[in-house]
LUMDO-899091 format. One line per 8 residues: number of its first residue (from 1); their letters; for each residue x, y, z of N, C-alpha, C. Coordinates in nm, 3 decimals, decimal comma, padded with zeros to 5 digits. Layout:
NUM = A = X Y Z X Y Z X Y Z ~ ...
***
This chain:
1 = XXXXXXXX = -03,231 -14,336 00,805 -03,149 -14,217 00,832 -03,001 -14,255 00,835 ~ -02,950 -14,177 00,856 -02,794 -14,202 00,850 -02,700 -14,209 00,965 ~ -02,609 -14,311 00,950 -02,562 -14,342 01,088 -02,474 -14,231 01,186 ~ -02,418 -14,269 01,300 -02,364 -14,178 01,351 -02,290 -14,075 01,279 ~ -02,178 -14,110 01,274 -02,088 -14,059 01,203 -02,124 -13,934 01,074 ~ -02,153 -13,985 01,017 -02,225 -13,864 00,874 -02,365 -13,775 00,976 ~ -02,438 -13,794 01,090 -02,523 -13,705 01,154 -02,448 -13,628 01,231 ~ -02,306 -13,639 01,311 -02,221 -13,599 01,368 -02,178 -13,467 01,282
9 = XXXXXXXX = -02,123 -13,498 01,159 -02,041 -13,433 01,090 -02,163 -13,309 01,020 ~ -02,270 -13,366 01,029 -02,396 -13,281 00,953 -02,413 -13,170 01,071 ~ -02,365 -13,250 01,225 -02,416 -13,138 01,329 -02,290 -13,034 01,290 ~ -02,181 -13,047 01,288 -02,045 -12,946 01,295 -02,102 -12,851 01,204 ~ -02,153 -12,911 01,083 -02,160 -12,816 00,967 -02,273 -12,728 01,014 ~ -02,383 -12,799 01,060 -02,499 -12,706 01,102 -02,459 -12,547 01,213 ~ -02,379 -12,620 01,331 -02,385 -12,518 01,406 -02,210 -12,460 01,349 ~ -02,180 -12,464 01,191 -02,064 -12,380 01,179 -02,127 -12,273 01,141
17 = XXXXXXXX = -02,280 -12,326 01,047 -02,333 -12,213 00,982 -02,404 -12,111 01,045 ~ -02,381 -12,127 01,180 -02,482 -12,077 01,278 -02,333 -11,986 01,299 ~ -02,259 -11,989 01,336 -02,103 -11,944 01,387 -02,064 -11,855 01,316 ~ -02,070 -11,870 01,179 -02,057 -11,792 01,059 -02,139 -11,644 01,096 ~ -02,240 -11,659 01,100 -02,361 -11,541 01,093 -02,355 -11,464 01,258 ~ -02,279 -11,520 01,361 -02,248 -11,448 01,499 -02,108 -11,411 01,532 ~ -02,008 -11,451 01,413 -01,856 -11,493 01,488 -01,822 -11,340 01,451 ~ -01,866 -11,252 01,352 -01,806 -11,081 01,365 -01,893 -11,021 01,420
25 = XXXXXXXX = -01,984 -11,085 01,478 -02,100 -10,897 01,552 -02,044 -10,859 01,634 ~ -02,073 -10,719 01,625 -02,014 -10,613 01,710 -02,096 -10,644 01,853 ~ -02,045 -10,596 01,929 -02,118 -10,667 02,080 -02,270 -10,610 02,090 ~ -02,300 -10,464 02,033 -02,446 -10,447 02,051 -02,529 -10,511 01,992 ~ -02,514 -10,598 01,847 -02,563 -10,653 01,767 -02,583 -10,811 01,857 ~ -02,560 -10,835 01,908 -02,582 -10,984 02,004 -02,730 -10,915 02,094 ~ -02,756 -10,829 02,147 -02,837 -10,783 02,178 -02,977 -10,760 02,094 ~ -02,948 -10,756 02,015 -03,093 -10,778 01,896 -03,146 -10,858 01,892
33 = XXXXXXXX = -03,277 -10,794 01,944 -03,420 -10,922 01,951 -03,448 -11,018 01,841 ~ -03,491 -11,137 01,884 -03,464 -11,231 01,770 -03,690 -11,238 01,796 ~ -03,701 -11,329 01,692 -03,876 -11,332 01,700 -03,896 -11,402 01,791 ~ -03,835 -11,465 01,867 -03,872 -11,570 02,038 -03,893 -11,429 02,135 ~ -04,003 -11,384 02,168 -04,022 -11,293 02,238 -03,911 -11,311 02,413 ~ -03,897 -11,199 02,404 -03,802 -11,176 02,509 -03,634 -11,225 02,470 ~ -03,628 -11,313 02,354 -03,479 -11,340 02,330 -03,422 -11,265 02,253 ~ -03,248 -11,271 02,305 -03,195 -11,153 02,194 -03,099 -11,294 02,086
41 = XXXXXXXX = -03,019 -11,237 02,030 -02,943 -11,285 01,958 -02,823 -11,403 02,126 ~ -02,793 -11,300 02,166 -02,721 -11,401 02,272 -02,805 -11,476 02,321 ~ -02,966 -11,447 02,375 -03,049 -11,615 02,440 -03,035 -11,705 02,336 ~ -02,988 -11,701 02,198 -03,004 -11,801 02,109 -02,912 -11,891 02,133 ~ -02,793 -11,827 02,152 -02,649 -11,892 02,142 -02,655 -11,926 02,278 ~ -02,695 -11,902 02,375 -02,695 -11,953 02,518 -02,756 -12,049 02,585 ~ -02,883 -12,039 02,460 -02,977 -12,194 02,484 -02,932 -12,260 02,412 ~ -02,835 -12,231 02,330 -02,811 -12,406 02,233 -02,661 -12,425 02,316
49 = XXXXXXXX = -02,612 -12,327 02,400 -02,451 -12,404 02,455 -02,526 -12,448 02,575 ~ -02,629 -12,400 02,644 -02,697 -12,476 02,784 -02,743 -12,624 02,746 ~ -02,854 -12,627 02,642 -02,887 -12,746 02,565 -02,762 -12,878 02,535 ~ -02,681 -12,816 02,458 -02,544 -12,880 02,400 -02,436 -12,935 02,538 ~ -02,456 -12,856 02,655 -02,393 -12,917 02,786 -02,491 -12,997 02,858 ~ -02,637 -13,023 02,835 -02,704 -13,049 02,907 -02,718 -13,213 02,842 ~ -02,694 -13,262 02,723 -02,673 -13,363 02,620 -02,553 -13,410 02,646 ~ -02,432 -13,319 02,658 -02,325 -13,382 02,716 -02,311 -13,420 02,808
57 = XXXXXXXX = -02,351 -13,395 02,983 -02,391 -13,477 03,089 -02,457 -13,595 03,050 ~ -02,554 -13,547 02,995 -02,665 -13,700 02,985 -02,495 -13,808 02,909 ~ -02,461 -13,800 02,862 -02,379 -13,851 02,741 -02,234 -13,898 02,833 ~ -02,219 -13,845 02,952 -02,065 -13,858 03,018 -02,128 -13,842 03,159 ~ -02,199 -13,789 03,229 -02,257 -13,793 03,343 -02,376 -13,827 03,403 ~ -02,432 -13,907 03,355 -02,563 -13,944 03,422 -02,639 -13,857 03,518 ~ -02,549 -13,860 03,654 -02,582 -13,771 03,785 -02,596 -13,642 03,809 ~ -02,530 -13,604 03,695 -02,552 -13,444 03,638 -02,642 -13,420 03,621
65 = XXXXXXXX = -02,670 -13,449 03,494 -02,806 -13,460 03,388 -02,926 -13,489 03,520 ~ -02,884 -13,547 03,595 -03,014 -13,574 03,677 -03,045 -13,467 03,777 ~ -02,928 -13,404 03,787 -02,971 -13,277 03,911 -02,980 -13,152 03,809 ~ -02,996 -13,181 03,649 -03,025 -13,041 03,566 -03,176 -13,070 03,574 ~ -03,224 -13,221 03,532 -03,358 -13,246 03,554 -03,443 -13,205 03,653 ~ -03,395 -13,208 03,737 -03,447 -13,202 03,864 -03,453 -13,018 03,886 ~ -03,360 -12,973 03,864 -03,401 -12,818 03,853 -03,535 -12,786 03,762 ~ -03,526 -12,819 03,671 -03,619 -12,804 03,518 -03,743 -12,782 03,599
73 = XXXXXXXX = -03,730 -12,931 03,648 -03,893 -12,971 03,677 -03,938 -12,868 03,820 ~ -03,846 -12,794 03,893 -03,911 -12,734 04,000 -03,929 -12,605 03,976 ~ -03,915 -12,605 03,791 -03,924 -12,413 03,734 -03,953 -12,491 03,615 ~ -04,113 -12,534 03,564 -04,110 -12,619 03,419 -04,157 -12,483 03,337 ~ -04,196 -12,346 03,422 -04,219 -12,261 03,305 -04,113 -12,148 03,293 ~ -04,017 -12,155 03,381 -03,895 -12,039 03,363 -03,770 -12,106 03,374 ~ -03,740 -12,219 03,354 -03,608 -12,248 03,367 -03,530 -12,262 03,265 ~ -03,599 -12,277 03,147 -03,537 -12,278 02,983 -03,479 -12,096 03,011
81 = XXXXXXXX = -03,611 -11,981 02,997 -03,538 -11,864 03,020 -03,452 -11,812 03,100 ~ -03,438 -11,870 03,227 -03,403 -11,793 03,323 -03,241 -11,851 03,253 ~ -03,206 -11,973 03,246 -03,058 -12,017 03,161 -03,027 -11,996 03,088 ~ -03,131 -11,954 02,978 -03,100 -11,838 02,865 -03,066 -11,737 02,919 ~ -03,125 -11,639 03,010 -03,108 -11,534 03,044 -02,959 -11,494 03,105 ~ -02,947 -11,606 03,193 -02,799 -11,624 03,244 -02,695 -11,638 03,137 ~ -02,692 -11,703 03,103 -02,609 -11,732 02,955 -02,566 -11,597 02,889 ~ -02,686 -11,524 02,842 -02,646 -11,438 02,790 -02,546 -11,348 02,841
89 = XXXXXXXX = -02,532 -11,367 02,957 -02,490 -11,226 03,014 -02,335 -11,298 03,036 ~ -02,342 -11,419 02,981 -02,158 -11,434 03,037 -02,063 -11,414 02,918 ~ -01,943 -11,363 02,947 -01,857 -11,303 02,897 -01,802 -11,354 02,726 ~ -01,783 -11,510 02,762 -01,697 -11,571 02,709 -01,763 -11,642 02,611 ~ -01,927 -11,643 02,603 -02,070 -11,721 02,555 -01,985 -11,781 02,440 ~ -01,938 -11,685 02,313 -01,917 -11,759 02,234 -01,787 -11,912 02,176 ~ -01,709 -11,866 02,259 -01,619 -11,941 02,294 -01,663 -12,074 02,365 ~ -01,773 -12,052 02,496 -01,838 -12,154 02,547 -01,909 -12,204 02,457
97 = XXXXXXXX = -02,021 -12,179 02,363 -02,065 -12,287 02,270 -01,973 -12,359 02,187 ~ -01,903 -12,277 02,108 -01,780 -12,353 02,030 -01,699 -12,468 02,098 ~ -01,647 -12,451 02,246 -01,589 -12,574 02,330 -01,726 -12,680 02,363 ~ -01,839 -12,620 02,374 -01,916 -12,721 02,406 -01,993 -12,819 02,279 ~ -01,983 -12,746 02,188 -02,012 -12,797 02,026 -01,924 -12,947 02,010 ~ -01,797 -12,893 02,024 -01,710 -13,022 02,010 -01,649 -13,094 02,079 ~ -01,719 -13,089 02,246 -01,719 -13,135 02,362 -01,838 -13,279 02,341 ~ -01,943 -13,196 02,305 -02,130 -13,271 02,257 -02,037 -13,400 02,191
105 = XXXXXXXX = -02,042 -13,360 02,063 -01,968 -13,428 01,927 -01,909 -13,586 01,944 ~ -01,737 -13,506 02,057 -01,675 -13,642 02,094 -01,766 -13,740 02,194 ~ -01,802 -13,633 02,265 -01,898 -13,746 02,371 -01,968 -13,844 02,302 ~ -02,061 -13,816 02,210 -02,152 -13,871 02,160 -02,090 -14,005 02,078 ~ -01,979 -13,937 01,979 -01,899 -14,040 01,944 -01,838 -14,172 01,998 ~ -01,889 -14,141 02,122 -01,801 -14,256 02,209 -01,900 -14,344 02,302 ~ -02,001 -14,281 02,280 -02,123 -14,359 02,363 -02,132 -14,531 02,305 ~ -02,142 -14,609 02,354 -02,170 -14,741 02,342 -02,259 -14,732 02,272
113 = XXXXXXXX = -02,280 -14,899 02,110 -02,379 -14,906 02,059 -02,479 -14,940 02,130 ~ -02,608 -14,930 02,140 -02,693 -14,976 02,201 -02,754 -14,985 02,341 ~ -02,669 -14,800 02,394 -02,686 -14,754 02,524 -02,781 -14,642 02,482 ~ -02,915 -14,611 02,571 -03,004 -14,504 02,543 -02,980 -14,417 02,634 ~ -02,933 -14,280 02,592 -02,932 -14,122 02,685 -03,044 -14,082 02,746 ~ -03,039 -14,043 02,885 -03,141 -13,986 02,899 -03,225 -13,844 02,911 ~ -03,315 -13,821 02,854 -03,294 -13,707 02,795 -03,446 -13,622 02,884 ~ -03,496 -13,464 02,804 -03,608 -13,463 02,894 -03,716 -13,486 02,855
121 = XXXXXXXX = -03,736 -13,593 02,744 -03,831 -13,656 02,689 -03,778 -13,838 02,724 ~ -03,832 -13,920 02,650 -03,773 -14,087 02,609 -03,617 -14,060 02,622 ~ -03,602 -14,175 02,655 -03,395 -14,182 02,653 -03,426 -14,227 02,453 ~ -03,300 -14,154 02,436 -03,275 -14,203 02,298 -03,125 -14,240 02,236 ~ -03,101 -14,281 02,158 -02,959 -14,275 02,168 -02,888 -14,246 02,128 ~ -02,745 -14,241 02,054 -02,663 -14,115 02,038 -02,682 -14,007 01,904 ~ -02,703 -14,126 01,842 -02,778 -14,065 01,665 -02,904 -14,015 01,699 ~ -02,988 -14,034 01,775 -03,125 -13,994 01,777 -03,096 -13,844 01,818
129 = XXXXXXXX = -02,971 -13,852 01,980 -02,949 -13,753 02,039 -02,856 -13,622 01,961 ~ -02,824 -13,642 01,823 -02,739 -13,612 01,756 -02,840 -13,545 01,715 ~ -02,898 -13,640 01,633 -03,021 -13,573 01,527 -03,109 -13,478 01,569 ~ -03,164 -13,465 01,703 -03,223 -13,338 01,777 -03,098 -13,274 01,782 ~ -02,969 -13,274 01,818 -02,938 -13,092 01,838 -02,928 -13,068 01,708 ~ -02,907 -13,146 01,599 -02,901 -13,073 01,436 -03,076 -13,010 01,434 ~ -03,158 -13,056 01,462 -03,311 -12,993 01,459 -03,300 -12,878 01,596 ~ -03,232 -12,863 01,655 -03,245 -12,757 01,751 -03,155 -12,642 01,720
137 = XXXXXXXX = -03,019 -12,643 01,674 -02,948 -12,557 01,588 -03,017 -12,486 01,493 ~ -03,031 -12,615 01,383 -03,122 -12,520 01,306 -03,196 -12,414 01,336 ~ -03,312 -12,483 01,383 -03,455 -12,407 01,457 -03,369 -12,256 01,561 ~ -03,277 -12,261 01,620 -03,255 -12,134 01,701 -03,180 -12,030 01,595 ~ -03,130 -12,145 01,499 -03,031 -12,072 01,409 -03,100 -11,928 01,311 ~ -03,248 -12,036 01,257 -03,319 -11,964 01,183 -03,413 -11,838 01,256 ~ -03,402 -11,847 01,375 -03,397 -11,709 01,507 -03,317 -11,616 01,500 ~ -03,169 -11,649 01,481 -03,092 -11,548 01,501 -03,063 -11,528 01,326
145 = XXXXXXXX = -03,119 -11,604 01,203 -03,072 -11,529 01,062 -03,194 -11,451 01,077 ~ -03,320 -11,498 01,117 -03,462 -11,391 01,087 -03,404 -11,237 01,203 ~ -03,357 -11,233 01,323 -03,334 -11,106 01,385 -03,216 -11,046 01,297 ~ -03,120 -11,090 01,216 -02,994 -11,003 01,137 -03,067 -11,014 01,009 ~ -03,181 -11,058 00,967 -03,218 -10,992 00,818 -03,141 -11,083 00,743 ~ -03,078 -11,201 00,754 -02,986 -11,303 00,686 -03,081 -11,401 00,591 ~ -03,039 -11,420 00,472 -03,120 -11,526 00,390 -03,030 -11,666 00,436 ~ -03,034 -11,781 00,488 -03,010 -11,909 00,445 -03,008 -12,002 00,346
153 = XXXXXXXX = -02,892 -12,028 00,290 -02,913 -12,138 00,191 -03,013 -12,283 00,230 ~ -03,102 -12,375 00,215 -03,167 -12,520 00,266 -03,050 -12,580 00,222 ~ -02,995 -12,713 00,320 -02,933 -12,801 00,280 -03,020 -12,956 00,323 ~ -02,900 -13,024 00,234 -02,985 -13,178 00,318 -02,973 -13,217 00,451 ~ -02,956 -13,127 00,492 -02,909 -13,124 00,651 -03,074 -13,134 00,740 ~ -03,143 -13,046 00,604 -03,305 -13,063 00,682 -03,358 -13,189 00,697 ~ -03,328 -13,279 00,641 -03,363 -13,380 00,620 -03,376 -13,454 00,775 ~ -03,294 -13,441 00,866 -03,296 -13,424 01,009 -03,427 -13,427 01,070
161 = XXXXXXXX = -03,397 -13,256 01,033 -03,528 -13,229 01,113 -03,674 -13,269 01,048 ~ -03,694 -13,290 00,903 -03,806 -13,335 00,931 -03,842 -13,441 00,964 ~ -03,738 -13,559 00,937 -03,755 -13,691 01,035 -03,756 -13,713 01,169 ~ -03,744 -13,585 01,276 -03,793 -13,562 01,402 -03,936 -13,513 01,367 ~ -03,924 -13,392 01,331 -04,124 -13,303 01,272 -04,203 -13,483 01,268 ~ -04,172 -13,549 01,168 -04,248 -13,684 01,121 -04,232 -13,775 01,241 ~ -04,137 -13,816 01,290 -04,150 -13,936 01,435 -04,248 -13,879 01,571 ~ -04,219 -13,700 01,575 -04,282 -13,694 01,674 -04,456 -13,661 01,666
169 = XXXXXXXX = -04,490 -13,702 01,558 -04,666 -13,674 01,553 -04,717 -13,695 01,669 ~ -04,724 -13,814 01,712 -04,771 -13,859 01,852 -04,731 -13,742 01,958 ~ -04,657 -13,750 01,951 -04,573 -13,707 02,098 -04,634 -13,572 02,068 ~ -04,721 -13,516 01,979 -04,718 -13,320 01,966 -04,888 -13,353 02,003 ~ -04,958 -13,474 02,006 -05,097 -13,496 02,043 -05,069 -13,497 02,204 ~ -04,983 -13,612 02,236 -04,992 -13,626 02,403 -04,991 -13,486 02,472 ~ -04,915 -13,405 02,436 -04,846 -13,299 02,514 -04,959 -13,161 02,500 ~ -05,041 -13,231 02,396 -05,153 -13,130 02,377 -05,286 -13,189 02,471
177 = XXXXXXXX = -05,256 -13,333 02,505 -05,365 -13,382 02,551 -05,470 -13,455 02,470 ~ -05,457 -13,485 02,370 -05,507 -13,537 02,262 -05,477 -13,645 02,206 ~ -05,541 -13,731 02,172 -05,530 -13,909 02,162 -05,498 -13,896 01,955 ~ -05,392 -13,906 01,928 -05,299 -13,978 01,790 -05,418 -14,034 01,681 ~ -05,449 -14,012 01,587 -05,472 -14,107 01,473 -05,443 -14,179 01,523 ~ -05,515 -14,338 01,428 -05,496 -14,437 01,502 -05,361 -14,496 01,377 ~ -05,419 -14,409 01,219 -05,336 -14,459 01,149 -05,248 -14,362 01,104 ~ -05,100 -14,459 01,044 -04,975 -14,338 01,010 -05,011 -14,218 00,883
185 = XXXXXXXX = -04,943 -14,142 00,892 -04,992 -14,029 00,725 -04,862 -14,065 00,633 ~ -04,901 -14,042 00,525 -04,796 -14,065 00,401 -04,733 -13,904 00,397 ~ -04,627 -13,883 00,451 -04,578 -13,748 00,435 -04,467 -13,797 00,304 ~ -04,461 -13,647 00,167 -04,412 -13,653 00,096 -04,306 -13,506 00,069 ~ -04,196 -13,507 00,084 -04,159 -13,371 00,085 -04,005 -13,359 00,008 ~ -04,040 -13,210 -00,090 -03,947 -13,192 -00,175 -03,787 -13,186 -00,136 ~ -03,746 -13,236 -00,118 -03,611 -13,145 -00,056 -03,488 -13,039 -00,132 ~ -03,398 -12,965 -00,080 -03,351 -12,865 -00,124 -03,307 -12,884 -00,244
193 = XXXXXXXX = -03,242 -13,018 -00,249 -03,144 -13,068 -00,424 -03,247 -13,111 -00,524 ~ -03,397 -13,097 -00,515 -03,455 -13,182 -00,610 -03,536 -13,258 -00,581 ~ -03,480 -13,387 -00,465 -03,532 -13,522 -00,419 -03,646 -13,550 -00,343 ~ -03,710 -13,640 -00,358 -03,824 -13,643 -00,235 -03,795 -13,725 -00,123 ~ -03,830 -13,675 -00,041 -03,794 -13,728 00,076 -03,982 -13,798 00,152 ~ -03,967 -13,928 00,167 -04,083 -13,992 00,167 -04,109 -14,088 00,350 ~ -04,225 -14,077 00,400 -04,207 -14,104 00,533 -04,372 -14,208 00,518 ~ -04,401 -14,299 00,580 -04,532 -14,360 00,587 -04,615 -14,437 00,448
201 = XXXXXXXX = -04,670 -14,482 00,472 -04,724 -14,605 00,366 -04,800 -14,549 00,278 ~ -04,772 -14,615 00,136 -04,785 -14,465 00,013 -04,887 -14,483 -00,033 ~ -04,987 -14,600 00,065 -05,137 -14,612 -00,002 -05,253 -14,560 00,180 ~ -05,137 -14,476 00,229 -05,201 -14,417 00,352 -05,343 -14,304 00,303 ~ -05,431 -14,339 00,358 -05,550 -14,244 00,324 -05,546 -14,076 00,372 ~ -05,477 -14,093 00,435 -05,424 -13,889 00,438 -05,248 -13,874 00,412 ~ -05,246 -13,783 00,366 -05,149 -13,714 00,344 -05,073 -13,592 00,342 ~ -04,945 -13,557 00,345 -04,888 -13,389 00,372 -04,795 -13,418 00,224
209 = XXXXXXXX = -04,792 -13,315 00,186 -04,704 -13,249 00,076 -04,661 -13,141 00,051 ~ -04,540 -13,147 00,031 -04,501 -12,999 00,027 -04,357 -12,955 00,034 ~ -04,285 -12,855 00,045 -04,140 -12,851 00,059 -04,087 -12,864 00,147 ~ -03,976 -12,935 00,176 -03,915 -12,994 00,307 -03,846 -12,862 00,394 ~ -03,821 -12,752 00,335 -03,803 -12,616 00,444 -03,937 -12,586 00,486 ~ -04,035 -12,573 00,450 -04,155 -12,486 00,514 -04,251 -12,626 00,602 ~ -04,184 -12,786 00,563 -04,234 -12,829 00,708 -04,125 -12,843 00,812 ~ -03,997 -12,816 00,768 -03,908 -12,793 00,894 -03,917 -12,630 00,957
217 = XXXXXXXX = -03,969 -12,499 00,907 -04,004 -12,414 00,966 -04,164 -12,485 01,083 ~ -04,253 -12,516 01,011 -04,362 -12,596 01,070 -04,346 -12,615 01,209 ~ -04,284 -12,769 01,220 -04,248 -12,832 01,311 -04,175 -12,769 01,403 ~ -04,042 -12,678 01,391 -03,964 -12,608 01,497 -04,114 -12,448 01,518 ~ -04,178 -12,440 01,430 -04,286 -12,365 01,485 -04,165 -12,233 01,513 ~ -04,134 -12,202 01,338 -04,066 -12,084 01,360 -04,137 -12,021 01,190 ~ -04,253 -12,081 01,143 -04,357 -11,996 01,070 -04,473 -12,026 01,086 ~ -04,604 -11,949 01,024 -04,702 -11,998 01,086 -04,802 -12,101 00,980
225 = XXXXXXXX = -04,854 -12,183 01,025 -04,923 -12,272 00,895 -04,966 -12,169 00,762 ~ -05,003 -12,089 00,760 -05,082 -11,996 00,667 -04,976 -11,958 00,544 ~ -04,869 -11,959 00,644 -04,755 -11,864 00,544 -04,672 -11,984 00,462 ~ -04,701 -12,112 00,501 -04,631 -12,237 00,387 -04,702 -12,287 00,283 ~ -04,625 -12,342 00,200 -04,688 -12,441 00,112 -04,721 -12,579 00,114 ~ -04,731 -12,589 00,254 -04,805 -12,729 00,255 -04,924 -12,791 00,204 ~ -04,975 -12,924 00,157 -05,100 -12,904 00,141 -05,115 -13,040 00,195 ~ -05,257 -13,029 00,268 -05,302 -13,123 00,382 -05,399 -13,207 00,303
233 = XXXXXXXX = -05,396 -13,331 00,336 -05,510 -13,435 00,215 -05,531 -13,524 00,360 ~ -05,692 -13,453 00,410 -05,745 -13,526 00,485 -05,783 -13,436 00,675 ~ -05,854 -13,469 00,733 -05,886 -13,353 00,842 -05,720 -13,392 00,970 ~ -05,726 -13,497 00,984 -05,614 -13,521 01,094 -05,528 -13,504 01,053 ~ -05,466 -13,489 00,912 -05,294 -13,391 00,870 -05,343 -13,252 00,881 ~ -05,456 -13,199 00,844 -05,472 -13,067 00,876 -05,450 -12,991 01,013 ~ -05,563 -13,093 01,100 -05,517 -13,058 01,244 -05,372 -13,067 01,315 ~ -05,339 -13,164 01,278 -05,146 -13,211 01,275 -05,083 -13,116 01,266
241 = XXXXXXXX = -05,150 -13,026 01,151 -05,045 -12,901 01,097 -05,050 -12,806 01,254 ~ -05,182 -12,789 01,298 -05,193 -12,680 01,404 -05,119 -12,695 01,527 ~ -05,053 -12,842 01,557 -05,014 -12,843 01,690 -04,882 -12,931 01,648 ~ -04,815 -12,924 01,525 -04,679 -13,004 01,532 -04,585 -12,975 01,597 ~ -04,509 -13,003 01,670 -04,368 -12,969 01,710 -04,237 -13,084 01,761 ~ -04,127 -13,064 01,717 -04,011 -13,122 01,669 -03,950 -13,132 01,816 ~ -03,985 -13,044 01,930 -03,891 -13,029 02,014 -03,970 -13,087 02,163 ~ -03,883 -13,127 02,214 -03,954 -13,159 02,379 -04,026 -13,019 02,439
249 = XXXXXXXX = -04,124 -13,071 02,553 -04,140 -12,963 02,640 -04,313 -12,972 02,602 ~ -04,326 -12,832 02,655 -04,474 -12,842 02,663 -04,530 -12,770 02,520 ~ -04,669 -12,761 02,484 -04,691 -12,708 02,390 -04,605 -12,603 02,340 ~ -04,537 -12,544 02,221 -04,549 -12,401 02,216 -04,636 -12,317 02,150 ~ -04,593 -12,248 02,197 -04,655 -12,083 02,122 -04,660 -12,059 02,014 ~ -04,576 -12,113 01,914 -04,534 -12,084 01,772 -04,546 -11,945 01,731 ~ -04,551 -11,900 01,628 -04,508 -11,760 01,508 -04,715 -11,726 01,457 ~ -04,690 -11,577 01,494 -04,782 -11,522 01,401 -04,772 -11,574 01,266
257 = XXXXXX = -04,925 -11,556 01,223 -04,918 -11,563 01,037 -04,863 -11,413 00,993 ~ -04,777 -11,384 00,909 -04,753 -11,284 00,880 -04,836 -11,223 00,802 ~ -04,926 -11,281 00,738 -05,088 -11,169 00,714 -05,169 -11,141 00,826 ~ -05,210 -11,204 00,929 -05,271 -11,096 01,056 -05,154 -11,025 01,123 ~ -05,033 -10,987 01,104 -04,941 -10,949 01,159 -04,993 -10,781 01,072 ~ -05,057 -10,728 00,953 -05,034 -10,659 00,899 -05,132 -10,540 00,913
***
């Protein structure tokens, strides 16, 4: 993957394109339900400036980050919403993500090589911590283009996220309760310019294939397996498909198939 610096500059661009598609709505239009049940267009932007300050403690405050932890865990099923919820309702929201966007950024920039953040998963470190909010932007981003009816261009920016979708296989078994393959999968995936983008040993006996947007919808579990073009070679990438996810926390919920939706 690519070092700090060029993942840094991939995050600006990510959450500009996110900025772009919120920076003229009229104030009722922030209010429009996005497909995260119960969120509007502002819980989107309020969980990625809560998220984006909560990375910057870890990143400049240690002791912070430890008394946000410590809230989390004494509300592990309402405290993501209830800070969304709050968020939304403050005045200045968009202005606050934008200062906290390039608040994240410098921090990160300045972290020591070879110091690990701690985060609410594994400490990781600043590129790792980089590379999740570019997979978490995205993922809220493509929330608030699906509630305004917005098409997205794919950039190589996905490339991110599916190298989180791909590292965290394991980690989407534990959290389900479920014990990992013992062996890695050969994931093979098209990406937006043409290129393939290639993960695991290419004489691996199962495999995923397919286009690198519909397994980064996948993984952020913002479509539902039915509705991509993936194709699964072997029973444990199949099952993989049913419980992947890119992001900390506990299982989610993921997206109807939009054919039983009908």
């Amino acid at each position: 993957m690519a070092d700090l610096t060029s993942i840094l500059e991939d995050l600006a661009a990510e959450g500009a394109d996110l900025d772009r598609l919120v920076a003229d709505l009229p104030a009722e239009r922030w209010a429009t339900p996005t497909p995260a049940a119960g969120w509007t267009v502002a819980h989107q932007i309020a969980h990625l400036a809560w998220t984006d300050d909560a990375a910057y403690a870890s990143a400049t405050d240690p002791a912070r980050f430890a008394v946000i932890v410590r809230a989390l865990w004494a509300n592990p099923t309402g405290f993501v919403d209830e800070a969304a919820e709050q968020g939304a309702r403050t005045q200045d929201l968009l202005v606050r993500w934008r200062r906290g966007r390039g608040d994240l950024a410098a921090a990160l920039a300045a972290v020591d090589p070879g110091r690990k953040l701690d985060w609410f998963g594994p400490p990781m470190s600043a590129a790792s911590m980089a590379t999740a909010r570019v997979m978490e932007t995205w993922a809220h981003g493509q929330d608030v283009a699906d509630a305004l009816g917005a098409t997205r261009t794919p950039t190589a920016r996905l490339r991110h996220v599916a190298h989180i979708g791909v590292r965290t296989r394991d980690f989407a078994y534990g959290v389900n309760q479920l014990t990992p393959p013992g062996a890695e999968f050969r994931v093979e995936l098209g990406g937006p310019d043409g290129d393939v983008w290639t993960w695991g040993p290419a004489d691996a006996a199962q495999r995923l294939t397919g286009p690198a947007l519909d397994f980064c919808l996948l993984v952020t579990q913002r479509r539902h397996r039915d509705d991509l073009a993936l194709v699964a070679e072997g029973p444990d990438v199949a099952h993989w498909l049913t419980i992947a996810q890119a992001f900390a926390g506990p299982p989610g919920g993921g997206r109807q198939s939009v054919g039983s939706a009908r």
